[in-house]
N, C-alpha and C positions, 0 to 999 in steps of 0.2 A: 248293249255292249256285254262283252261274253265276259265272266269275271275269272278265267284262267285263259292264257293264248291259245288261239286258234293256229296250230301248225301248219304252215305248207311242208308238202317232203321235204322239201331238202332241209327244214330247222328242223324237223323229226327226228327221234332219237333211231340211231340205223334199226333197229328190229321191227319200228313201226314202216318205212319207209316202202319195202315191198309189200304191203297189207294196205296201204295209201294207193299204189300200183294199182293192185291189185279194183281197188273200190272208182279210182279215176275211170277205171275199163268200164266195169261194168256199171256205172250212171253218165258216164262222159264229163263230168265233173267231181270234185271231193265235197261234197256235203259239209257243212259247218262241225254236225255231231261229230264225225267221221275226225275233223280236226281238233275239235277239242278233244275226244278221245284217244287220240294220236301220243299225247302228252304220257299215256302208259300203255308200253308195248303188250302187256299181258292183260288189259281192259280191249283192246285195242285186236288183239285177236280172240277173245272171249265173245264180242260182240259180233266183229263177221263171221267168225265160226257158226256161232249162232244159227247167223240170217241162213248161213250158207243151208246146215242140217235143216235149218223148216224149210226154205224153198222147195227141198224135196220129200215133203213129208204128202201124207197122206190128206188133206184137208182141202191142199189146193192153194192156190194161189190168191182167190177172189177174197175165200174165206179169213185167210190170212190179213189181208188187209182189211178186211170188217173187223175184225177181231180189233185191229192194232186200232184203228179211228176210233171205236168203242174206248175203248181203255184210254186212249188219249185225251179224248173228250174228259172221261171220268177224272182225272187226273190231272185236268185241265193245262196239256200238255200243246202249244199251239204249234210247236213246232214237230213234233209229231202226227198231228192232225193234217198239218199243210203234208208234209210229204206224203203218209197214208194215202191220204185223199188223194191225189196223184199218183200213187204207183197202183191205187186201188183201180181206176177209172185206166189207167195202162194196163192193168190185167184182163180188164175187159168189165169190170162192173160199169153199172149208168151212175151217172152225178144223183142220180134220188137212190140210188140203193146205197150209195157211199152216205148220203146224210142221212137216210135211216138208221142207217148201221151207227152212227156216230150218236144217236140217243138208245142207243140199244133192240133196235127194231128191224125187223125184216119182214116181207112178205111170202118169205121163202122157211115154214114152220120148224126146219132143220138148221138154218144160220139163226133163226129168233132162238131157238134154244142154244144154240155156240153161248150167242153174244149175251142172254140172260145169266149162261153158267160161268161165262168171265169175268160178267160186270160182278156179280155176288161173290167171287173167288177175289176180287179186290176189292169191294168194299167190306167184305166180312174178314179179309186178312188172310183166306184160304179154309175157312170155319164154316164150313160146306153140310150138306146133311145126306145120307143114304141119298133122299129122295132128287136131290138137287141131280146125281152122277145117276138115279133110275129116268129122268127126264132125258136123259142123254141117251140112252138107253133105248128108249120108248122112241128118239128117230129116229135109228138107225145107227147110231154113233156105237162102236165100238171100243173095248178098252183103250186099244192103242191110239185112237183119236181124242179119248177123254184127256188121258197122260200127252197129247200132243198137243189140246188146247192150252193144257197147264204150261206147256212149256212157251207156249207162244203169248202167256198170263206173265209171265217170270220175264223174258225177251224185254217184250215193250213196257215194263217195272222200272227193268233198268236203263233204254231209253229216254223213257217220259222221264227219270227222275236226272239224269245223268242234262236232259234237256231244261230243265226247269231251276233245279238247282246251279247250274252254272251259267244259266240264261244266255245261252246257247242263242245267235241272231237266226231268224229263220229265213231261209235262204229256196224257200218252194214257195209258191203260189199261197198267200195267209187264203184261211179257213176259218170263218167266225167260229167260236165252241160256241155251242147250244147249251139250253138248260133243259129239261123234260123228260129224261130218261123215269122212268116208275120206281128203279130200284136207289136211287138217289137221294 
């Protein structure tokens, strides 16, 4: 049981109301989070602004959703692991690269760096070392991809917590969390 209301549009305060539109379209339903964050206009477009700027970032879409399972897992965030996992497995990953991804692993040496420099940028609180941002470096990743992980580190921060701390019902396909990530 969610511990603030879950808004439908029309009890939504009017500013969230088109930004509810908005999220009905493009998932064909309104997500739980979506509604309890409904409840402030200005969280409420902070957060689809958000998705919107990374969907078209440079990283991609797959990566994006490894990233977000990673961190939710970490964060032990089930309600953002069920959706991840689904919109990850929609983008086109396989169900074993979305639960790799969700202990922090890939077989892919370019997402295994993403996901080791996001897991340590939230378990170290962002307390990162030269060599952590040279490993990014060393695939291929360039600045603008390091600062685009960050921000997709910062996204599903506020997510998972926005999910957990208001115990937000989940409303996708449950996703066991895992324990075995190495940086844990």
């Amino acid at each position: 049981m969610s511990r603030i209301t879950l808004l439908q549009t029309p009890q939504a305060p009017a500013a969230s109301q088109a930004l509810l539109g908005q999220i009905q379209q493009a998932f064909g339903a309104t997500p739980n989070m979506f509604k309890a964050v409904a409840n402030s206009p200005v969280a409420l477009q902070s957060m689809w602004s958000a998705f919107g700027a990374l969907s078209k970032g440079s990283l991609g879409a797959t990566l994006g959703e490894q990233l977000a399972v990673a961190i939710a897992n970490r964060n032990h965030c089930e309600y953002c692991l069920a959706a991840h996992t689904a919109l990850g497995q929609k983008a086109g990953a396989s169900a074993q690269q979305m639960a790799d991804a969700q202990i922090g692993q890939s077989a892919d040496p370019r997402t295994a760096a993403a996901l080791r420099f996001a897991l340590k940028v939230v378990s170290e609180r962002g307390q990162i070392t030269d060599g952590d941002v040279a490993s990014l470096h060393e695939v291929g990743f360039g600045d603008e991809q390091v600062v685009e992980i960050l921000a997709h580190v910062a996204l599903n921060l506020f997510t998972n917590y926005v999910n957990v701390a208001l115990s937000v019902p989940v409303d996708f396909p449950k996703v066991a969390l895992k324990h075995g990530d190495s940086a844990h």
